[in-house]
VMD Tcl script that builds the backbone (N, CA, C; Angstrom):
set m [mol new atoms 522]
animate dup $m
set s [atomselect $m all]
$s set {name element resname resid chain x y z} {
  {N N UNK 1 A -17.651 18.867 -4.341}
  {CA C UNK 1 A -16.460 18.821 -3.523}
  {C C UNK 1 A -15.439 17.835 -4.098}
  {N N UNK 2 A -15.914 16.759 -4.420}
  {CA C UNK 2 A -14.953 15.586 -5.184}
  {C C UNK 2 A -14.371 15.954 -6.253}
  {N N UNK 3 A -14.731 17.324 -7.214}
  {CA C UNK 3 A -14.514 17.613 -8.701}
  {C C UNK 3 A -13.811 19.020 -8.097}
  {N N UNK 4 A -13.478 19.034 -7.105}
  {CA C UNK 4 A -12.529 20.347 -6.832}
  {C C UNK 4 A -11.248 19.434 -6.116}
  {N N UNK 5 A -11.233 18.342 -5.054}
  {CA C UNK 5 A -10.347 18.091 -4.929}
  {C C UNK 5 A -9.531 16.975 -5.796}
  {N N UNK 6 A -10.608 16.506 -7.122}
  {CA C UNK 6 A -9.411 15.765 -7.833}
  {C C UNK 6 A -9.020 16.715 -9.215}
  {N N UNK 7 A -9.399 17.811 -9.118}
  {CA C UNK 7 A -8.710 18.880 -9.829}
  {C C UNK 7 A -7.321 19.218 -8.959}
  {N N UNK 8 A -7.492 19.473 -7.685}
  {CA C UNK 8 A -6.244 19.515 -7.039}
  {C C UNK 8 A -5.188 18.736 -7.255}
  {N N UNK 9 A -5.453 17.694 -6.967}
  {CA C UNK 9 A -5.041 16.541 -7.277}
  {C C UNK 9 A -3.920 16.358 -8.695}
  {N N UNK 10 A -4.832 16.778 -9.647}
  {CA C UNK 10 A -4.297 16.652 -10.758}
  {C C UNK 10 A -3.303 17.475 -11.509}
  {N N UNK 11 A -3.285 18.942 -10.589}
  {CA C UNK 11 A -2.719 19.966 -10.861}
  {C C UNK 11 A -1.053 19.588 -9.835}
  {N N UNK 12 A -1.901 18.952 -8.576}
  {CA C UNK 12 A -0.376 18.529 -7.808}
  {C C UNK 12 A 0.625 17.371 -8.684}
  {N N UNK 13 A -0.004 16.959 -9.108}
  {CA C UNK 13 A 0.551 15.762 -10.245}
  {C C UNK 13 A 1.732 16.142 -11.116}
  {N N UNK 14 A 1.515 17.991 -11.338}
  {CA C UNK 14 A 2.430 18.156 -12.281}
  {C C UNK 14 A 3.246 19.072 -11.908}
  {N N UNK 15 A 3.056 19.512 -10.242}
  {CA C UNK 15 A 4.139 20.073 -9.599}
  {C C UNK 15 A 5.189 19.043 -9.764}
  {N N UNK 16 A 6.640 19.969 -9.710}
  {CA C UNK 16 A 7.644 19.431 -9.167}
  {C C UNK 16 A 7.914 18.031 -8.216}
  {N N UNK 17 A 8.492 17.551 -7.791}
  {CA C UNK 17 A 8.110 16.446 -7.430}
  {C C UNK 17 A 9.801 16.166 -6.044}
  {N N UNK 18 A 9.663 16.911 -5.144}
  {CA C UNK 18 A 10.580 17.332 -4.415}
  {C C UNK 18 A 10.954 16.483 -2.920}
  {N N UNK 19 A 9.800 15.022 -3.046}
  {CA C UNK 19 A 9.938 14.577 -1.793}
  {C C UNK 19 A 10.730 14.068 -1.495}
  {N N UNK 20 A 11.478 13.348 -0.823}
  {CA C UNK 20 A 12.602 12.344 -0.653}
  {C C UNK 20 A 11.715 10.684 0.719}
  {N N UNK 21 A 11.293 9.625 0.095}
  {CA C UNK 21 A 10.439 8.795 0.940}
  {C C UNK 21 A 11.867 8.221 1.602}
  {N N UNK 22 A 11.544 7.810 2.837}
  {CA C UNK 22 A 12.688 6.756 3.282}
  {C C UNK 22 A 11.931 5.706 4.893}
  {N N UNK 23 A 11.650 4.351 3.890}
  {CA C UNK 23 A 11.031 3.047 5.081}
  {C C UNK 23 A 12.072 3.310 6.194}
  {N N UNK 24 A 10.773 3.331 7.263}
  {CA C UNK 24 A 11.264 3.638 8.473}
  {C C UNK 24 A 11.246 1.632 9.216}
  {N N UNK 25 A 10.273 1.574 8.733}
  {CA C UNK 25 A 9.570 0.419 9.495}
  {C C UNK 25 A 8.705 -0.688 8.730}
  {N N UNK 26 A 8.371 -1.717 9.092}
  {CA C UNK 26 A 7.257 -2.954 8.206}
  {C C UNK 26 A 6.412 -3.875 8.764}
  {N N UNK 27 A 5.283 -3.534 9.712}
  {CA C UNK 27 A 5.145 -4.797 10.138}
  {C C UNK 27 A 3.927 -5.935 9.564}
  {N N UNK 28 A 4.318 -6.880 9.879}
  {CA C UNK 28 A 3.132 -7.896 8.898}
  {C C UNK 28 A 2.316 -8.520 10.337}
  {N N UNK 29 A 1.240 -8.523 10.419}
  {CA C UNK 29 A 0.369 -9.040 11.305}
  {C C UNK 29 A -0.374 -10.457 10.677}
  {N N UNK 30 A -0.576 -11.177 11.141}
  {CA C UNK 30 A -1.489 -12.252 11.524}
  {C C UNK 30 A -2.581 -12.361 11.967}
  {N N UNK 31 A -3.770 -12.043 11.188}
  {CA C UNK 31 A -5.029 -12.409 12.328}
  {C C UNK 31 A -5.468 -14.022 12.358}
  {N N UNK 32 A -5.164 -14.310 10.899}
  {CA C UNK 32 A -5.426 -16.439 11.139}
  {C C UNK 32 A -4.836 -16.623 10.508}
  {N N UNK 33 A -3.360 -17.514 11.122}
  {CA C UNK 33 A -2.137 -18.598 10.815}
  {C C UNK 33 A -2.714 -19.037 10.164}
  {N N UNK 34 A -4.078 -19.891 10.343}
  {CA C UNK 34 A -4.637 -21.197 9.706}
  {C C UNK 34 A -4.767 -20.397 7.715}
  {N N UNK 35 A -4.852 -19.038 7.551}
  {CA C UNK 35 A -5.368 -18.680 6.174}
  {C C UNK 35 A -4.159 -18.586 5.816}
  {N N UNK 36 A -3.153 -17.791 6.644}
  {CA C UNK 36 A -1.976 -17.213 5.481}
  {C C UNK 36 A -0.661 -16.812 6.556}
  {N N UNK 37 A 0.204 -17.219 6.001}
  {CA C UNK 37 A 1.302 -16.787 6.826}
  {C C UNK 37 A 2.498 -15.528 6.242}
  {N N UNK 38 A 3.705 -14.882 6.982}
  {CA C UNK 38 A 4.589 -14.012 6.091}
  {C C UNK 38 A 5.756 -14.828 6.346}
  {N N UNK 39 A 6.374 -15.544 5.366}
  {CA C UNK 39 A 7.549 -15.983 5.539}
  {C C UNK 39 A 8.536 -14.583 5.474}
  {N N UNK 40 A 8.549 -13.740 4.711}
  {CA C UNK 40 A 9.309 -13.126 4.086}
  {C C UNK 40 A 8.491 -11.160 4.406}
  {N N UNK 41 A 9.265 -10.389 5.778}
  {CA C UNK 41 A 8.594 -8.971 6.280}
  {C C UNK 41 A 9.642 -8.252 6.078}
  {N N UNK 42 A 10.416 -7.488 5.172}
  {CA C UNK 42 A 11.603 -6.639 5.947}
  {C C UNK 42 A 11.893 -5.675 4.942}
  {N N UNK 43 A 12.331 -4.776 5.513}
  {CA C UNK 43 A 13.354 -3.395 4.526}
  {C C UNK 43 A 14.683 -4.087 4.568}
  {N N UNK 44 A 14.955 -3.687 3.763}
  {CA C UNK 44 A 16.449 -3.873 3.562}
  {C C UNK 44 A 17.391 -2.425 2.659}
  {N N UNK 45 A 18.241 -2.043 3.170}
  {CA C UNK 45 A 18.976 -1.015 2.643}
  {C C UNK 45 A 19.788 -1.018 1.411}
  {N N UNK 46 A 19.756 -0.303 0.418}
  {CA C UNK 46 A 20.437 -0.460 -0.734}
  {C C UNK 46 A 21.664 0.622 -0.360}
  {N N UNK 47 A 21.813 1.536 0.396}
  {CA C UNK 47 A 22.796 2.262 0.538}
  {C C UNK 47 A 21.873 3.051 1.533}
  {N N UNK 48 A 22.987 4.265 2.087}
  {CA C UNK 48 A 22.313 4.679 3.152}
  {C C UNK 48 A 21.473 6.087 3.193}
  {N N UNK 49 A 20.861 5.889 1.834}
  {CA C UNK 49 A 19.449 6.356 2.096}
  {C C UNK 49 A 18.220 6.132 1.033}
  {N N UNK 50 A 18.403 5.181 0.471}
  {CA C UNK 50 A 17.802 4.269 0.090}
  {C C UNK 50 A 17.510 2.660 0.644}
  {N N UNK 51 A 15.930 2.418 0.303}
  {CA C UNK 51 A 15.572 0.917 0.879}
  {C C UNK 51 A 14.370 0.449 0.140}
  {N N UNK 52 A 14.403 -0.293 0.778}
  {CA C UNK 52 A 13.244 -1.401 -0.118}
  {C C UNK 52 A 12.412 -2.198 0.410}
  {N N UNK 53 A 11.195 -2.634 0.330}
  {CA C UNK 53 A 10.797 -3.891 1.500}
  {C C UNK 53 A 10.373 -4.759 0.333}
  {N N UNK 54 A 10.754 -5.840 0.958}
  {CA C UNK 54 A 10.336 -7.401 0.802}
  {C C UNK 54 A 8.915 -7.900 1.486}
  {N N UNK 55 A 8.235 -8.758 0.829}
  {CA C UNK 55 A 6.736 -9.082 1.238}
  {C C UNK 55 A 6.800 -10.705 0.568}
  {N N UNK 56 A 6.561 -11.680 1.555}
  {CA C UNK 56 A 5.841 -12.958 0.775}
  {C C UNK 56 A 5.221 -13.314 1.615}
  {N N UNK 57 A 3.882 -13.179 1.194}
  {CA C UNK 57 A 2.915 -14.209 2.623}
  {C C UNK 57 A 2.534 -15.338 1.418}
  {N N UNK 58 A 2.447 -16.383 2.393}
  {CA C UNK 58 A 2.434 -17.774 2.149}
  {C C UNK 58 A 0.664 -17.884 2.254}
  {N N UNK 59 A -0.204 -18.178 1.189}
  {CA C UNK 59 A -1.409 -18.719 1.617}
  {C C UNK 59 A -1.751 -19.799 1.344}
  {N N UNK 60 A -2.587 -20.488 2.754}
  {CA C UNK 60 A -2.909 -21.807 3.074}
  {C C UNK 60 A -4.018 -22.108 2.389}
  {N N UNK 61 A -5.208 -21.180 1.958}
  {CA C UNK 61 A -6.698 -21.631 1.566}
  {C C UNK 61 A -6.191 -21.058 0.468}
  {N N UNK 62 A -6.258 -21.716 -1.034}
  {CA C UNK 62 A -6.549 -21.134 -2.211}
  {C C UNK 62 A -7.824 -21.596 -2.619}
  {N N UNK 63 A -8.408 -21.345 -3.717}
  {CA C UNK 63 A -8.478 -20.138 -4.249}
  {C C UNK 63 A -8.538 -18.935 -3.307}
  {N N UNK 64 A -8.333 -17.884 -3.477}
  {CA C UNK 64 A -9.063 -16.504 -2.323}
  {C C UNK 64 A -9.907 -15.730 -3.304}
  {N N UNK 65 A -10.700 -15.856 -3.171}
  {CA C UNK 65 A -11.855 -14.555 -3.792}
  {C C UNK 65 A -12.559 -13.604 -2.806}
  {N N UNK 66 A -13.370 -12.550 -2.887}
  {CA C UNK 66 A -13.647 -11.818 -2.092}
  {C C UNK 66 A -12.964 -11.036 -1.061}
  {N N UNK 67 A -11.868 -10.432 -1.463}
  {CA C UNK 67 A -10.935 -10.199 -0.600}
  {C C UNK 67 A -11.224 -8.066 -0.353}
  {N N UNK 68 A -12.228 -8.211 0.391}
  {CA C UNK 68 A -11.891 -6.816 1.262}
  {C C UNK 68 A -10.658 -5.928 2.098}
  {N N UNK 69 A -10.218 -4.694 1.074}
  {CA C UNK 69 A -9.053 -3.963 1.400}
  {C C UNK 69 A -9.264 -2.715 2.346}
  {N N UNK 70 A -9.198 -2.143 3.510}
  {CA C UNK 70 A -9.205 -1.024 4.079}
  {C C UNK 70 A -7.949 -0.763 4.258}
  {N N UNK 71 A -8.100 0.285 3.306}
  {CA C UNK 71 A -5.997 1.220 2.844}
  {C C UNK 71 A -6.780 2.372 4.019}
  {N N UNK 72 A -5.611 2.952 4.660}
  {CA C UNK 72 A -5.403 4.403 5.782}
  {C C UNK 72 A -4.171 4.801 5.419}
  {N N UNK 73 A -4.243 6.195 5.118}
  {CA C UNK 73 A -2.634 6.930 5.259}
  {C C UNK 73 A -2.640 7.771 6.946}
  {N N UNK 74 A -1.520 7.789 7.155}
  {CA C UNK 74 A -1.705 7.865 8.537}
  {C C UNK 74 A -0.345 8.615 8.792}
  {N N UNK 75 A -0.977 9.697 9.558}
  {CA C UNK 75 A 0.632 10.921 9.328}
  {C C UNK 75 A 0.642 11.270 11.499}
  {N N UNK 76 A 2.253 10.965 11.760}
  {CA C UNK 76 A 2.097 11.139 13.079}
  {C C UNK 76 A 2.767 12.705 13.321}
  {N N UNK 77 A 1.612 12.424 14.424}
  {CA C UNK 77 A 0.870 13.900 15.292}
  {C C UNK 77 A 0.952 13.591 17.073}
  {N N UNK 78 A 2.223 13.034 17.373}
  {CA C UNK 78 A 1.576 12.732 18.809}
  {C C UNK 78 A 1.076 11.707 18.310}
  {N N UNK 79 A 1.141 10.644 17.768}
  {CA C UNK 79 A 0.841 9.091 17.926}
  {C C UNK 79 A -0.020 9.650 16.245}
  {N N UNK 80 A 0.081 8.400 15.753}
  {CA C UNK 80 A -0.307 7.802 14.423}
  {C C UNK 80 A -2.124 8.201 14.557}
  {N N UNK 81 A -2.655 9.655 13.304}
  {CA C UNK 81 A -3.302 9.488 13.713}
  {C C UNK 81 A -4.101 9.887 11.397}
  {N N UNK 82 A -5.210 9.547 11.380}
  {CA C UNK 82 A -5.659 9.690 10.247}
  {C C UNK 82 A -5.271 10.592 9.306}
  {N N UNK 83 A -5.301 10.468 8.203}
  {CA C UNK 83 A -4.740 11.504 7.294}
  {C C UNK 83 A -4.828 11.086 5.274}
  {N N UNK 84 A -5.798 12.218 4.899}
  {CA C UNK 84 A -6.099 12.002 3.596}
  {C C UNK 84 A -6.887 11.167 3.393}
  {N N UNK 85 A -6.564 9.594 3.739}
  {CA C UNK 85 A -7.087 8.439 2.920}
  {C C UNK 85 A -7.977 7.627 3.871}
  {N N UNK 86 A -9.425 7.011 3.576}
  {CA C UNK 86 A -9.331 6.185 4.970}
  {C C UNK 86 A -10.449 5.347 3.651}
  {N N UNK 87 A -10.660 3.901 2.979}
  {CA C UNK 87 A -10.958 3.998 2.297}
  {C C UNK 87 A -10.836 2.286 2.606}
  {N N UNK 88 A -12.122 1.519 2.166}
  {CA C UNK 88 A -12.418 0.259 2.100}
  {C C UNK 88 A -13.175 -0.186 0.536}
  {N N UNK 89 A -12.328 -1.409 0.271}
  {CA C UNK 89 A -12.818 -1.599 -1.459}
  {C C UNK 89 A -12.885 -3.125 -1.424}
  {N N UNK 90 A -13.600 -3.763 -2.536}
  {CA C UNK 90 A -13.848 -4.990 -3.042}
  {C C UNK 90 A -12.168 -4.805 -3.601}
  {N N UNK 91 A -11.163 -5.972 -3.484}
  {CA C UNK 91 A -10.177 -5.925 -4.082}
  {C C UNK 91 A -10.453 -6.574 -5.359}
  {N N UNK 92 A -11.212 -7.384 -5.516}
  {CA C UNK 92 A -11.729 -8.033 -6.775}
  {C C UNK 92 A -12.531 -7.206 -7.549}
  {N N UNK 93 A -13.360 -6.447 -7.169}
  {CA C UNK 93 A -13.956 -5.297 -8.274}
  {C C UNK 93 A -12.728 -4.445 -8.656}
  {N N UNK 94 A -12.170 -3.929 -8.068}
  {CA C UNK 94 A -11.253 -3.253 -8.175}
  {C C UNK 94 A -10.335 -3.462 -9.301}
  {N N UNK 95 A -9.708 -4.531 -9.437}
  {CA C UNK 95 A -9.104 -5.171 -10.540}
  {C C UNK 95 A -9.477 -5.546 -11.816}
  {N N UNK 96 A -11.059 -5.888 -11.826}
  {CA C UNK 96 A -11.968 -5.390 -12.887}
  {C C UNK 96 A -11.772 -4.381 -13.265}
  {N N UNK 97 A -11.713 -3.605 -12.666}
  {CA C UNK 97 A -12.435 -2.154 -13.022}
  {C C UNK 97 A -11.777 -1.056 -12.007}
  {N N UNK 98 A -10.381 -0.534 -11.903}
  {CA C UNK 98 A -9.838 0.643 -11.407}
  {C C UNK 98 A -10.088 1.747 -11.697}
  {N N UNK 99 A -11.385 2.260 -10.846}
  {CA C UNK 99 A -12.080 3.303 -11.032}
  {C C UNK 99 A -11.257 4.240 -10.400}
  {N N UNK 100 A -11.048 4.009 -9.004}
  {CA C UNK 100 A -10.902 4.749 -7.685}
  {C C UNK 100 A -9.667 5.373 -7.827}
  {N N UNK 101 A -9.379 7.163 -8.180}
  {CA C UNK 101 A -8.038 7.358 -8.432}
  {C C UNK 101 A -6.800 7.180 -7.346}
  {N N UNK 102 A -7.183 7.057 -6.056}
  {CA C UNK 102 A -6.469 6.933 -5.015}
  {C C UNK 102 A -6.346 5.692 -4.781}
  {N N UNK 103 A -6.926 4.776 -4.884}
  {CA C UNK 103 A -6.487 3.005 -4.615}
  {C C UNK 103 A -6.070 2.772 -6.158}
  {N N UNK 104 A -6.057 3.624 -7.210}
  {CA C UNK 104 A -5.183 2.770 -8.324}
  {C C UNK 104 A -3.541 3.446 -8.157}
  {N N UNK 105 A -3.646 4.721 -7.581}
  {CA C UNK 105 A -1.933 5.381 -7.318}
  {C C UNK 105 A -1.593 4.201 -6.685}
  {N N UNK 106 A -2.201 3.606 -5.485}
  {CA C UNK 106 A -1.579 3.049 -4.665}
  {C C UNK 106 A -1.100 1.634 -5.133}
  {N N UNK 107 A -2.207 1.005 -6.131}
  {CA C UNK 107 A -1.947 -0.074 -7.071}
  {C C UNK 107 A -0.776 -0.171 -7.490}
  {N N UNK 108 A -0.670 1.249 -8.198}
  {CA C UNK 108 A 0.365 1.333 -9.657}
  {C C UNK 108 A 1.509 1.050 -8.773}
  {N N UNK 109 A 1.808 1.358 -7.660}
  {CA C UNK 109 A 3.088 1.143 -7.340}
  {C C UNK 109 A 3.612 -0.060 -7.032}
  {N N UNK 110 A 2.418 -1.046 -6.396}
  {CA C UNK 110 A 2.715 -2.290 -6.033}
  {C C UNK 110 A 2.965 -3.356 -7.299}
  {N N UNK 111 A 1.998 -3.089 -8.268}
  {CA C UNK 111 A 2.237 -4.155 -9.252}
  {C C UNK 111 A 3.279 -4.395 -9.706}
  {N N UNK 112 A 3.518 -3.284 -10.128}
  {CA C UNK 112 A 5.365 -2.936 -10.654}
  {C C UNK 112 A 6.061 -4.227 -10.347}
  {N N UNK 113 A 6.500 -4.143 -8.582}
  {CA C UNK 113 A 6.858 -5.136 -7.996}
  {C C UNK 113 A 6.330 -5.948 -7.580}
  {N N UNK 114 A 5.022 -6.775 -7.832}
  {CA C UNK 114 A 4.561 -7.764 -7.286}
  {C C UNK 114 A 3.623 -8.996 -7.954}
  {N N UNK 115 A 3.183 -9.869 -7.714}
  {CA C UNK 115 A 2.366 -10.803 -8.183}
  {C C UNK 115 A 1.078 -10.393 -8.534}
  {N N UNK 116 A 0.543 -9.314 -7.884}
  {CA C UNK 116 A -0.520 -9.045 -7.391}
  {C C UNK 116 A -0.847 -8.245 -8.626}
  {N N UNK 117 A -0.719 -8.218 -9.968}
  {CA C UNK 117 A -1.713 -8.221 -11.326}
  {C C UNK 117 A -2.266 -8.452 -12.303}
  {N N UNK 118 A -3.138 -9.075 -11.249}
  {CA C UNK 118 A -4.117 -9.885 -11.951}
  {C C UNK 118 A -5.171 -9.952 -11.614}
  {N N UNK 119 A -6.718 -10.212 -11.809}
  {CA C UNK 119 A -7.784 -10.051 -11.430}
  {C C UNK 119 A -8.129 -11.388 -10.373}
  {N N UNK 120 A -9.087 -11.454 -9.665}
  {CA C UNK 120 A -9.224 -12.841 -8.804}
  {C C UNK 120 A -9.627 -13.839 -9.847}
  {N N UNK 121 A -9.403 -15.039 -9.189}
  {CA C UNK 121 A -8.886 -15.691 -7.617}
  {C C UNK 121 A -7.411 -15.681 -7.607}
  {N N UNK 122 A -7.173 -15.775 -6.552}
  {CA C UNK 122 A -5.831 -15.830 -6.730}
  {C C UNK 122 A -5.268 -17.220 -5.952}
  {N N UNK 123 A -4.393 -18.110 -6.602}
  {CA C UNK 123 A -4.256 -19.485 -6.235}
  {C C UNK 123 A -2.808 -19.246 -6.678}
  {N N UNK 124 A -2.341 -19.303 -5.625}
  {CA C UNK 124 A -0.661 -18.554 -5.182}
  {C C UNK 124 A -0.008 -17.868 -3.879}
  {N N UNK 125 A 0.912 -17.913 -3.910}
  {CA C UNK 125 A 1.762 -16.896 -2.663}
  {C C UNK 125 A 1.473 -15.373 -3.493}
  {N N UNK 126 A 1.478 -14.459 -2.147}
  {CA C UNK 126 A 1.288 -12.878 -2.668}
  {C C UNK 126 A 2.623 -12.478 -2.555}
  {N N UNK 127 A 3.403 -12.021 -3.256}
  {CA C UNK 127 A 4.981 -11.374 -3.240}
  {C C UNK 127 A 4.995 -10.005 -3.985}
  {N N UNK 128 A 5.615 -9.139 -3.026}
  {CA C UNK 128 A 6.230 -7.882 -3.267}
  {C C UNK 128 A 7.415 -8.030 -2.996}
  {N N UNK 129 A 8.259 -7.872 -4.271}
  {CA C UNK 129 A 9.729 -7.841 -3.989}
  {C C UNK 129 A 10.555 -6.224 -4.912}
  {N N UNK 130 A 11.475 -6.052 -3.497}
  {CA C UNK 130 A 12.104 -5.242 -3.628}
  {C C UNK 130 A 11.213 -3.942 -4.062}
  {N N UNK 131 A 10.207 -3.442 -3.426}
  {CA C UNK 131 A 9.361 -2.280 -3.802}
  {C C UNK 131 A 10.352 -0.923 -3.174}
  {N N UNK 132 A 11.226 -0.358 -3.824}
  {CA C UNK 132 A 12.326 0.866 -3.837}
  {C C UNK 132 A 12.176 1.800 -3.401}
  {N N UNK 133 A 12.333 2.787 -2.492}
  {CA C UNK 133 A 11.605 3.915 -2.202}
  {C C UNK 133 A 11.367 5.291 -3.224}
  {N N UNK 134 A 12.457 4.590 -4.708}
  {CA C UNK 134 A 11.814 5.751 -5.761}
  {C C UNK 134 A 10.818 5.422 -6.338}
  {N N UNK 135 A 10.100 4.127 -6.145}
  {CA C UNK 135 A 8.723 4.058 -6.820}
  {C C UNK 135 A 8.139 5.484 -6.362}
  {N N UNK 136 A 7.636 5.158 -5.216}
  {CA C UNK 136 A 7.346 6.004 -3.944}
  {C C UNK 136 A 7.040 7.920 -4.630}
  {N N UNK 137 A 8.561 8.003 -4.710}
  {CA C UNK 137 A 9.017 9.152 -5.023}
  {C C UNK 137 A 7.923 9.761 -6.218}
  {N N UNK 138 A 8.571 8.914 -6.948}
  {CA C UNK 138 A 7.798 8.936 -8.449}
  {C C UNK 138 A 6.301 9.015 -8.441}
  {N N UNK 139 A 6.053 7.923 -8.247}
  {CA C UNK 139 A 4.268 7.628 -8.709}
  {C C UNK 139 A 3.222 8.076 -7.743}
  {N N UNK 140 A 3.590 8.053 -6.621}
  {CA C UNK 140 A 2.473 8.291 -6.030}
  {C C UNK 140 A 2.430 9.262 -5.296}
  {N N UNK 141 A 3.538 9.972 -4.755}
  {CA C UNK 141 A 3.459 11.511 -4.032}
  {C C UNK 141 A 2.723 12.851 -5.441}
  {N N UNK 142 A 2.710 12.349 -6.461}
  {CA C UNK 142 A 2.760 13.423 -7.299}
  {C C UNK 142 A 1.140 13.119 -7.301}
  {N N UNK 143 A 0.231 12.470 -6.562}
  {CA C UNK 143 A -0.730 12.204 -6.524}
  {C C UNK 143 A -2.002 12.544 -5.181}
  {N N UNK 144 A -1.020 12.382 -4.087}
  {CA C UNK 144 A -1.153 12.486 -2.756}
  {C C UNK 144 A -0.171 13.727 -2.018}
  {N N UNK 145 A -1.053 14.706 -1.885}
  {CA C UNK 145 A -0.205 15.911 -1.119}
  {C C UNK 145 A 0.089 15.990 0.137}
  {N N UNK 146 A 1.454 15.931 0.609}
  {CA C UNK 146 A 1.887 15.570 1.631}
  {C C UNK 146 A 3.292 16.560 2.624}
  {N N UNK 147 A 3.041 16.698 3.536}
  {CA C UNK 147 A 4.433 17.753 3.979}
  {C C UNK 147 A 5.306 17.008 4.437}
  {N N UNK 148 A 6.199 17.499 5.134}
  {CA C UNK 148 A 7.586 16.604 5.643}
  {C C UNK 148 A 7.018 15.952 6.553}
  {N N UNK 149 A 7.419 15.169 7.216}
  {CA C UNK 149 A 6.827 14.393 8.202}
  {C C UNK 149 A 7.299 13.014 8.349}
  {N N UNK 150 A 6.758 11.714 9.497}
  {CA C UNK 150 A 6.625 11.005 9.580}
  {C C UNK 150 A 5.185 10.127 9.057}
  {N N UNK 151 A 4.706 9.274 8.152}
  {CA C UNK 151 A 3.405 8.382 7.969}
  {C C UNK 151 A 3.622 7.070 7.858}
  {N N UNK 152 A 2.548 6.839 7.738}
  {CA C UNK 152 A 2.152 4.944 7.781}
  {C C UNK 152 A 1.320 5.112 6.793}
  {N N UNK 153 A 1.342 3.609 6.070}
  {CA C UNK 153 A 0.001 3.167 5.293}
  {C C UNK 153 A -0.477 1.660 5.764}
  {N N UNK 154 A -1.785 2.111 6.481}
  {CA C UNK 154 A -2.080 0.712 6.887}
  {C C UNK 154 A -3.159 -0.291 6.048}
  {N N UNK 155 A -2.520 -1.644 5.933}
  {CA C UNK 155 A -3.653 -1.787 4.674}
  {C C UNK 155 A -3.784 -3.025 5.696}
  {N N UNK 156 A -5.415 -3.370 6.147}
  {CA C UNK 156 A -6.360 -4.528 6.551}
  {C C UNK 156 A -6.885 -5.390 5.236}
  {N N UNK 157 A -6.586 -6.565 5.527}
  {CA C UNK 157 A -7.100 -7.290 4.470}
  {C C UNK 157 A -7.759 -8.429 5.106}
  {N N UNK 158 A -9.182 -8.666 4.571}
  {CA C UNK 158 A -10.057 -9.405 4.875}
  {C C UNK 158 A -10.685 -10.300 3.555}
  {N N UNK 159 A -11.021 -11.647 3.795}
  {CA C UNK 159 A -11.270 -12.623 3.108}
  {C C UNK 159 A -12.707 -13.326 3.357}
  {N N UNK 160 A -13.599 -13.047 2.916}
  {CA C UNK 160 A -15.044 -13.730 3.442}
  {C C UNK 160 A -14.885 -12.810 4.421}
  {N N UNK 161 A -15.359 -11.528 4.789}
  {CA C UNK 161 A -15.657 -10.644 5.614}
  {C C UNK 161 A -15.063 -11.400 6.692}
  {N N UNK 162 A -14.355 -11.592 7.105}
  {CA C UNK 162 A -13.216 -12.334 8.077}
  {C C UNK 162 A -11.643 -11.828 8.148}
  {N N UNK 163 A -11.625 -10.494 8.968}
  {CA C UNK 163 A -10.139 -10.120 8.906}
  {C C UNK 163 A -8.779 -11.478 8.597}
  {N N UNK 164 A -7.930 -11.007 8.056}
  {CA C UNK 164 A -7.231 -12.264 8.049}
  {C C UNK 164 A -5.476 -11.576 7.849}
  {N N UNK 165 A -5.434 -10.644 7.242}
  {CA C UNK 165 A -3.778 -10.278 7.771}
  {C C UNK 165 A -3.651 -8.655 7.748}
  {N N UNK 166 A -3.086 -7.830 8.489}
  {CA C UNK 166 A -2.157 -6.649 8.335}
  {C C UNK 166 A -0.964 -5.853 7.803}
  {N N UNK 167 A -0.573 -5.127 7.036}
  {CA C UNK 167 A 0.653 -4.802 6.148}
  {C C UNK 167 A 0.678 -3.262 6.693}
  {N N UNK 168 A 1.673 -2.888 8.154}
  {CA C UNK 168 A 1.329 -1.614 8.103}
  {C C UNK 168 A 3.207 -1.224 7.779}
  {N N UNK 169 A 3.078 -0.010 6.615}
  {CA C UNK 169 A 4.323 0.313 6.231}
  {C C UNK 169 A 4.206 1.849 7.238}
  {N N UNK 170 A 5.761 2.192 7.465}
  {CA C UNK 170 A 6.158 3.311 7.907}
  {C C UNK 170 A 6.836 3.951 7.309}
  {N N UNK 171 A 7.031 5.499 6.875}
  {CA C UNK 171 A 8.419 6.113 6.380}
  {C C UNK 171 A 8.170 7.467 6.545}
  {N N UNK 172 A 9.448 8.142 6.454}
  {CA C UNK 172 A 9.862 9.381 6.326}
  {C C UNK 172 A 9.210 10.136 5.036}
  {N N UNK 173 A 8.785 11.326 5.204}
  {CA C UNK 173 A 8.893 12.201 3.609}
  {C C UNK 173 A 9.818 13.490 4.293}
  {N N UNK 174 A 10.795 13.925 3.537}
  {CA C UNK 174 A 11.106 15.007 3.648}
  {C C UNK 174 A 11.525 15.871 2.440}
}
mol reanalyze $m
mol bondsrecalc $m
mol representation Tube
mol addrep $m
C-alpha cells in the first residue's frame, strides 16, 4: 500500500502545479512559559494576495535535545477535521537522517526560511522569517494532493516527552 501511494505521490509531483495557497491565520500556543516563549506570531501581507508569516520563539532552557514533532494536515469539513497526514517523529533523528518523504516536503519548506538547519541541540532562538506563500505553492503541494478548500497544519512540539509549544498555521488552497 505504501509503494502505490508514494508512486502517486510522485507522479502528482510532476503534474502541473495549479494551486494558489493564501495564510488565513497563525496561532502560537504556550504549553510552558517557563521553556519557551513567541515574541514574534503573525502574517503579514505583501500585497493583496500574497503573505507571509513570521515565527520567533524565544527559548529559555538551552541546550534542547529530544524534541518530539506531531505534524497533522487538517482540511475543514464542518470544523477542522483530519486529513492525509497525522504523523509523530524524533525531530533529532530526523535531521540525521530525512528518511520520511512527507516530514522532509514539509522540512524543505521551512529551512529555506529558518534557523532550523541543523541537526540537534539546538542552543538558540527558533526563527522563521518571512516563509511566502509561493514556497507553499512550489514545494510542497506538488507533493501533497489537495482540492480547493480551507486547511491547517498543526505541528505539537514536545521536549523530554513534555508538551511544550503549538504552531497551528491556517490557509486557503484554491
Amino acid at each position: 500500500m505504501w509503494k502505490i501511494l508514494y508512486i502517486i505521490c510522485v507522479i502528482l509531483q510532476f503534474l502541473p502545479n495549479l494551486a494558489f495557497v493564501t495564510f488565513t491565520n497563525l496561532k502560537c500556543i504556550n504549553s510552558d512559559k517557563n521553556f519557551c516563549e513567541f515574541s514574534k506570531c503573525n502574517i503579514k501581507a505583501v500585497n493583496r494576495t500574497h503573505k507571509y508569516l513570521e515565527l520567533h520563539a524565544v527559548i529559555h532552557q538551552v541546550p534542547v535535545n529530544n524534541i518530539t514533532i506531531r505534524l497533522k494536515t487538517m482540511h475543514f469539513n464542518n470544523g477542522y477535521k483530519p486529513f492525509f497526514i497525522d504523523v509523530t517523529f524524533d525531530a533529532c533523528n530526523f535531521l540525521k537522517n530525512p528518511k520520511n518523504i512527507f516530514v522532509k516536503a514539509f522540512y524543505d519548506v521551512f529551512k529555506k526560511t529558518s534557523n532550523m538547519n541543523h541537526t540537534c541541540p539546538y542552543n538558540h532562538d527558533l526563527i522563521v522569517d518571512k516563509l511566502y506563500t509561493g514556497n507553499l505553492e512550489t514545494d510542497l503541494l506538488g507533493i501533497i494532493p489537495a482540492a480547493s478548500g480551507r486547511y491547517a497544519v498543526y505541528m505539537d512540539f514536545s521536549v523530554l516527552d513534555t508538551p511544550r509549544a503549538s504552531v497551528n498555521t491556517y490557509f486557503t488552497l484554491s
